[in-house]
C-alpha positions in Angstrom: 38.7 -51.4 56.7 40.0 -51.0 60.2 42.3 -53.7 59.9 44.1 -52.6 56.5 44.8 -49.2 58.3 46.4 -51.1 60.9 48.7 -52.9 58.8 49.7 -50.0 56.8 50.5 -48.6 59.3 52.6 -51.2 60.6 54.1 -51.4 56.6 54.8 -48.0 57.8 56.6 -48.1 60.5 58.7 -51.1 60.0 60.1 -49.3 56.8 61.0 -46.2 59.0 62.5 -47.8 62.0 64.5 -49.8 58.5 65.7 -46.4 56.9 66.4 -45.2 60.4 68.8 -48.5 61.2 70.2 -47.9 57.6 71.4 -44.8 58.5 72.6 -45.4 61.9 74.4 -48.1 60.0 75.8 -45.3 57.7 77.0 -42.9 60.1 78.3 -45.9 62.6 80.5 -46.8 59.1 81.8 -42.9 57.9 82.4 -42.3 62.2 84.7 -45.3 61.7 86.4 -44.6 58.6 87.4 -41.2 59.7 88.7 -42.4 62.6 90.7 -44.9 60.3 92.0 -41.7 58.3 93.1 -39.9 61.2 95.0 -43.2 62.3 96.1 -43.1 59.2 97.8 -40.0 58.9 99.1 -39.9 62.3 100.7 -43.2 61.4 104.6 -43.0 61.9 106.0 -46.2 60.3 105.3 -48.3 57.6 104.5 -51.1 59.6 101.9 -49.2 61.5 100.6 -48.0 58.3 100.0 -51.3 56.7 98.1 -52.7 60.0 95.6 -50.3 58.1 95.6 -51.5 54.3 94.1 -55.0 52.8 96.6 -57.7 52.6 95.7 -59.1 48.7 96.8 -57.8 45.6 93.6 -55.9 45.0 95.4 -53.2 46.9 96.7 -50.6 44.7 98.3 -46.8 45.3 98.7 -44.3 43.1 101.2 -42.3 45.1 103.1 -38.7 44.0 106.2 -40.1 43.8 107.2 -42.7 40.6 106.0 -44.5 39.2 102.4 -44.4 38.6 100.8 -47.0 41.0 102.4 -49.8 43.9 100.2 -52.6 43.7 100.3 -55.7 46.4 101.2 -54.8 50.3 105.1 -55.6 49.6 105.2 -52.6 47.0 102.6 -50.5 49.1 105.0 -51.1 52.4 108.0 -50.5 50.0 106.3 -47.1 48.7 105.5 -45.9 52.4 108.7 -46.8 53.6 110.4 -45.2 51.0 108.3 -42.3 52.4 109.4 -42.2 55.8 112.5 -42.3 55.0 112.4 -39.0 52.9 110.3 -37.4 55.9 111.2 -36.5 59.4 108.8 -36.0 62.1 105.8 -35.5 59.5 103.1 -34.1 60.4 99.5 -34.1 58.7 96.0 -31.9 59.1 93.0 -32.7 57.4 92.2 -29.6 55.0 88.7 -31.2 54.2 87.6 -34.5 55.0 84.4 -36.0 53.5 83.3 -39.6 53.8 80.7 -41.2 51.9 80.1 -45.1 53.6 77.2 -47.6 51.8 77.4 -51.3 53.0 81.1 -52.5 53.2 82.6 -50.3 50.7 83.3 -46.6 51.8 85.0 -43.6 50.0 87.2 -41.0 51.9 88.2 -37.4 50.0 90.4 -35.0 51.8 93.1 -32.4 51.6 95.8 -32.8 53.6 98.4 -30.4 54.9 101.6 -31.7 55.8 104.9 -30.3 57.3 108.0 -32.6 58.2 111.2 -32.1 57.2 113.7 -34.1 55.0 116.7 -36.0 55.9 119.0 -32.8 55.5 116.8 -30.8 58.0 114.9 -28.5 55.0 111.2 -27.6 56.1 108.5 -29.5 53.9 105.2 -27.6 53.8 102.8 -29.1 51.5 99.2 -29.8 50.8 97.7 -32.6 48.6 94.5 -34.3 47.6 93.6 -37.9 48.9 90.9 -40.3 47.4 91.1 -43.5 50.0 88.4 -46.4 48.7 87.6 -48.3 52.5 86.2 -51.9 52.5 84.9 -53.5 55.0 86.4 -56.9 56.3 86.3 -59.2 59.3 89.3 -57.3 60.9 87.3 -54.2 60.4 87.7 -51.6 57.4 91.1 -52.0 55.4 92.1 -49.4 52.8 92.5 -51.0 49.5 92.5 -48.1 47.4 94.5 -44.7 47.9 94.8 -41.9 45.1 96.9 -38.9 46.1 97.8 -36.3 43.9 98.6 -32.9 43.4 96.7 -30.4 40.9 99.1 -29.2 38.1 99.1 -25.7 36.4 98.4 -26.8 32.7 100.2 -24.2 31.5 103.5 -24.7 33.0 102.7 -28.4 33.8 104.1 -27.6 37.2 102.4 -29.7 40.0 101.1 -27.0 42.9 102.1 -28.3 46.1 100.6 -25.9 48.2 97.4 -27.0 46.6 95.2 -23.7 46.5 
């Protein structure tokens, strides 16, 4: 009797110290993903931006501009260059950031606000939602997903880029 009290207990314990290591493991993963979002944002070419992505063609953005998604790094670089060039000096605050991390694959939701300006000198002041899908690789976590979007008013079919 003794000795099956013993090992349950040890049954016990090993699965604790197991969900506690999980977890660590968890919040080790969403610590590192947000940091990758922030490094993200503050990103100020498209070079330094695609240090950040996966280099297949499983990488795939649905950005606001057209059209509907850049898929492959060329396109992707193409897109975010294409992006600094219509911005000066952006600059980006996280709204809301949630992370949910599990294993190699992690999911990022936010709202961003950004101001910058465009070529002519014209203040930008807008705020968007981001859905960024994180996997983890050898060189650490890679984007290889990013959805961002603005809500539309479905009666004017306006998009609202101040997002409220």
């Amino acid at each position: 009797m003794r000795k099956s009290g013993t090992s349950v207990f040890i049954a016990v314990a090993a699965l604790m110290a197991c969900s506690i290591a999980v977890r660590a493991h968890a919040a080790d993963a969403k610590t590192e993903i947000e940091e990758m979002e922030h490094k993200f944002a503050a990103a100020t070419s498209a070079d330094e931006i695609m240090k950040y992505v996966d280099n297949s063609d499983e990488l795939v953005v649905f950005d606001l501009m057209t059209p509907r998604e850049f898929d492959g790094p060329k396109a992707v670089r193409e897109d975010f260059q294409n992006a600094f060039n219509s911005f000066k000096n952006p600059k980006i605050e996280f709204v809301k950031l949630q992370v949910i991390a599990n294993g190699n694959l992690g999911v990022a939701e936010s709202v961003q606000h950004m101001t910058a300006t465009d070529p002519s000198g014209k203040p930008i002041d807008t705020t968007f939602r981001v859905t960024d899908v994180w996997r983890k690789e050898k060189g650490g976590w890679k984007l290889i997903h990013a959805h961002i979007s603005y809500p539309i008013d479905m009666a004017t079919g306006k998009a609202d880029m101040q997002s409220k």
